[in-house]
N, C-alpha and C positions, 0 to 999 in steps of 0.2 A: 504494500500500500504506500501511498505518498504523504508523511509526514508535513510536507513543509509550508505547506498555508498555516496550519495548526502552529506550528514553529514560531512563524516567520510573525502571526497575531500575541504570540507572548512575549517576543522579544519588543514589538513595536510598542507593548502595555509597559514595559518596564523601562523602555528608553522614553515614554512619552513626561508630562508633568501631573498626571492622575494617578488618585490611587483608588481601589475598586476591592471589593471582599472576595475572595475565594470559596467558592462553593466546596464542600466536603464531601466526595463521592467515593463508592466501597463498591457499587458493582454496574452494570450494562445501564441499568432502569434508572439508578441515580443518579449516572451519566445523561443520561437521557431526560428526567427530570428535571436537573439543573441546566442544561442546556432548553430547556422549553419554556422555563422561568426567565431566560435570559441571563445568567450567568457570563462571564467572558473568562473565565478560567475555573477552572475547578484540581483539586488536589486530591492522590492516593496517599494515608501515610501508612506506615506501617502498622500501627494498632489499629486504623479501619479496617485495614488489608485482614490483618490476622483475625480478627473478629468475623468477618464473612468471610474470609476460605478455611477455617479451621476449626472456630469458634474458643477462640483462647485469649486472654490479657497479653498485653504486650510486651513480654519475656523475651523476643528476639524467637521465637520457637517457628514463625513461618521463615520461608526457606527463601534465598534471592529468587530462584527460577517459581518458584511460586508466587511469588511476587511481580514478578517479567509476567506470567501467564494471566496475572489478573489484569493486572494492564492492557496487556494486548486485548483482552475482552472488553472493558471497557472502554476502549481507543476504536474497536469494531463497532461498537454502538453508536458513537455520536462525534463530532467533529469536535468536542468541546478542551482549547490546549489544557495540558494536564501537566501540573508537577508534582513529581513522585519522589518522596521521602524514601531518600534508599539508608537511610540511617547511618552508621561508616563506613558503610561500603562492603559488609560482608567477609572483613576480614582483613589482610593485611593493604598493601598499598597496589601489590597485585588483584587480590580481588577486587579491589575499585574499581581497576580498569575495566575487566573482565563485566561488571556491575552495571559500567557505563554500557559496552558494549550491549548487551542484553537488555536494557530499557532504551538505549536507542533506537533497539529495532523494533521494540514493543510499541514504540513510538510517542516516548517521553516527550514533550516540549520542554520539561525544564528537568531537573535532578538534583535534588540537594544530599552532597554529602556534609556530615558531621564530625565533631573533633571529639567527641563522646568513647568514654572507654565501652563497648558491647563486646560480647554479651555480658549482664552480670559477673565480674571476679567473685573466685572462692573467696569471703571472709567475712567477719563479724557485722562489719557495716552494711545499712541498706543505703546509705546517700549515694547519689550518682559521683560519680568521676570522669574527669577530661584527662584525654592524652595529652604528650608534651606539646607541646608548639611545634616541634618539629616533626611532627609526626603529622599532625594537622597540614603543618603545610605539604610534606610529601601525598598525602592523600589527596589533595587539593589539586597539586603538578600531575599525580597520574592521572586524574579525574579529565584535566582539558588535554592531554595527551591522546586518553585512548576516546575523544570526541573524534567521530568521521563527519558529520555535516554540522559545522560551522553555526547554523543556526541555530543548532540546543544550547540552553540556556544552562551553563554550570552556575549552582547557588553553593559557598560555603555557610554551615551552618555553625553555629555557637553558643550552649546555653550557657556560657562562662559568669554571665550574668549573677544566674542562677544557684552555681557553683563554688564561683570561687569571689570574683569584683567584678566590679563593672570596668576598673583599668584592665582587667587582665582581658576583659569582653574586648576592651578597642583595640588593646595591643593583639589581640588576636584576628579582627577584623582587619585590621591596618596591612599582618602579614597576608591573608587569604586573598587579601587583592592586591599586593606585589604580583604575587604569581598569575594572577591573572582572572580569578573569577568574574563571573558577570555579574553578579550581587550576592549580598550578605544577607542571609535568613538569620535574623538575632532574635534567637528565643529567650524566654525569661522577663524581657520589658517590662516594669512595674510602673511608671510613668514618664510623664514628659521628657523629666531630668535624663533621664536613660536615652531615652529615642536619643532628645538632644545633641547626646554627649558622644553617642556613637556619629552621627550625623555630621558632628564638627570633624570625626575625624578622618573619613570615611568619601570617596569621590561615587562610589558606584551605588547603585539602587539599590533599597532596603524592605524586604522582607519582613512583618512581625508573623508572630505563630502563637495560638493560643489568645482567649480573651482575660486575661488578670492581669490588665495594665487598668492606667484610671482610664476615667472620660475621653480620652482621646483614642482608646479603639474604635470608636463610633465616629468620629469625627474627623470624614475622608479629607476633609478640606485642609485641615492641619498636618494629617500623615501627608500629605500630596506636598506639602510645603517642605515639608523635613525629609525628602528624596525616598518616604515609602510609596512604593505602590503595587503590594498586594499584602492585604488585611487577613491572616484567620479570624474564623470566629469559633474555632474549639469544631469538635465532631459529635454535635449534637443532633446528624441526621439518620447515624447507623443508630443511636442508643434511643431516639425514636422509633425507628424500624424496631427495634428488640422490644419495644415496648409495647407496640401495636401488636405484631406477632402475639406476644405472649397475653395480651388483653382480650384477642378474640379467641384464643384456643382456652384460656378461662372461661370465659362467657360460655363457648361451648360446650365444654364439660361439666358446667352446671346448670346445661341443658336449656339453654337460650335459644330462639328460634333463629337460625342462619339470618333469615332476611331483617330481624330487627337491630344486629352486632351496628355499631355506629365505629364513625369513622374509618371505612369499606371503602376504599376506592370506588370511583364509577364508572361502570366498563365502558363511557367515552373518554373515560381517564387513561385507561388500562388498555385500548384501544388507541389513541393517538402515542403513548409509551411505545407500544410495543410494534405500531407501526402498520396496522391492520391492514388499513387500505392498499398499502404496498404489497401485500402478500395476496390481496382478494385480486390486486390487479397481475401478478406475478402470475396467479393459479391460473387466471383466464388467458391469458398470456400462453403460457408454456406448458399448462395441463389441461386446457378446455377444447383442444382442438383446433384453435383461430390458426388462417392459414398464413403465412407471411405472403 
């Protein structure tokens, strides 16, 4: 298939002066969904991924090629560009590449690797931990190395924030784009001061992730001013989905009549999702006889 309209619209969103939300999609139909709402980007990360192809917390337990396969399924649904949380890459600085290659073809628009130590270390602590600096940046180097079209969007990611300081976030930011990234996905932001402060130091576009920042996650017109421009707003559409599921299959096991379960999709819902007309015109088409 051909990636590069898809591409070619995420990179023109992050070189523009706007900034816009990210839709959080897990599979074909949320794809499809957020592209019907009108979306202009939408995101895989790994804990949606894992939660709809395996059904597990985000332990690093789904696999990259499982992760490559969900992709490409939702990249076959909808035209809508997509960046996919590939978390460090799978592994050492080799598997980054390797990582890239494999969501490039899945047909990634953006990729953001991470400075995050994964999976979980053996040991007493549950806090997260970051790799060194130099490690971060070698992951970073392999990452635009093993890029074949030009157009994917490499994001270095950094919850140093988080972690460790927020000097240790710029000085980390500052290195990820020496090397060359195409922007910074700076997770952890708790407010302005943060955005700010990375923003003084930082030339290339900015990413937040997650909504535990203040008032100014909402407030496109400020991130647009401070070089972000693409907003998460957390993955509150799969743990909706988990909760609908599990609301009607209650209801029905305590013996609710199907047609009264609320909040049911509408099979013109369900029908423009999934494409209907297209296929009733495919069938007459190519199964009904019609002659060419």
């Amino acid at each position: 298939m051909d990636w590069s309209e898809r591409r070619d619209s995420f990179r023109a969103l992050i070189e523009s002066d706007r900034c816009v939300r990210m839709a959080s999609v897990h599979d074909p139909l949320a794809g499809r969904a957020a592209e019907d709402l009108g979306f202009e980007v939408g995101t895989i990360t790994g804990s949606s991924a894992a939660l709809a192809v395996l059904g597990v917390p985000d332990h690093m337990l789904l696999t990259m090629t499982e992760l490559a396969q969900q992709v490409l399924r939702v990249n076959r649904a909808c035209v809508l560009p997509l960046m996919i949380d590939a978390d460090d890459g799978y592994g050492n600085a080799l598997n980054v590449m390797r990582t890239v290659e494999e969501l490039e073809t899945a047909g990634a628009a953006a990729i953001t690797i991470e400075d995050t130590l994964l999976p979980r270390p053996y040991g007493p602590s549950d806090e997260g931990r970051l790799r060194p600096i130099e490690d971060g940046i070698g992951r970073m180097r392999a990452a635009i190395t093993a890029r074949q079209d030009k157009r994917l969007v490499i994001v270095g990611r950094t919850p140093a924030i988080t972690f460790t300081s927020l000097d240790d976030a710029i000085t980390r930011c500052v290195a990820y784009e020496k090397v060359g990234v195409d922007a910074i996905f700076l997770g952890g932001a708790e407010s302005r001061q943060h955005i700010e402060a990375v923003r003084a130091a930082i030339g290339v576009p900015m990413i937040l992730g997650g909504n535990g920042y203040d008032d100014a996650s909402y407030d496109l017109a400020y991130l647009a001013s401070q070089g972000v421009r693409l907003s998460s707003q957390g993955h509150q559409p799969i743990r909706a989905a988990i909760q609908a599921v599990y609301g009607a299959l209650q209801a029905l096991q305590a013996g609710e009549n199907p047609r009264a379960l609320k909040g049911v999709a509408s099979a013109e819902l369900v029908a423009r999702l999934t494409r209907e007309s297209d296929y009733k015109r495919w069938t007459q088409e190519f199964l009904g006889g019609s002659k060419t």
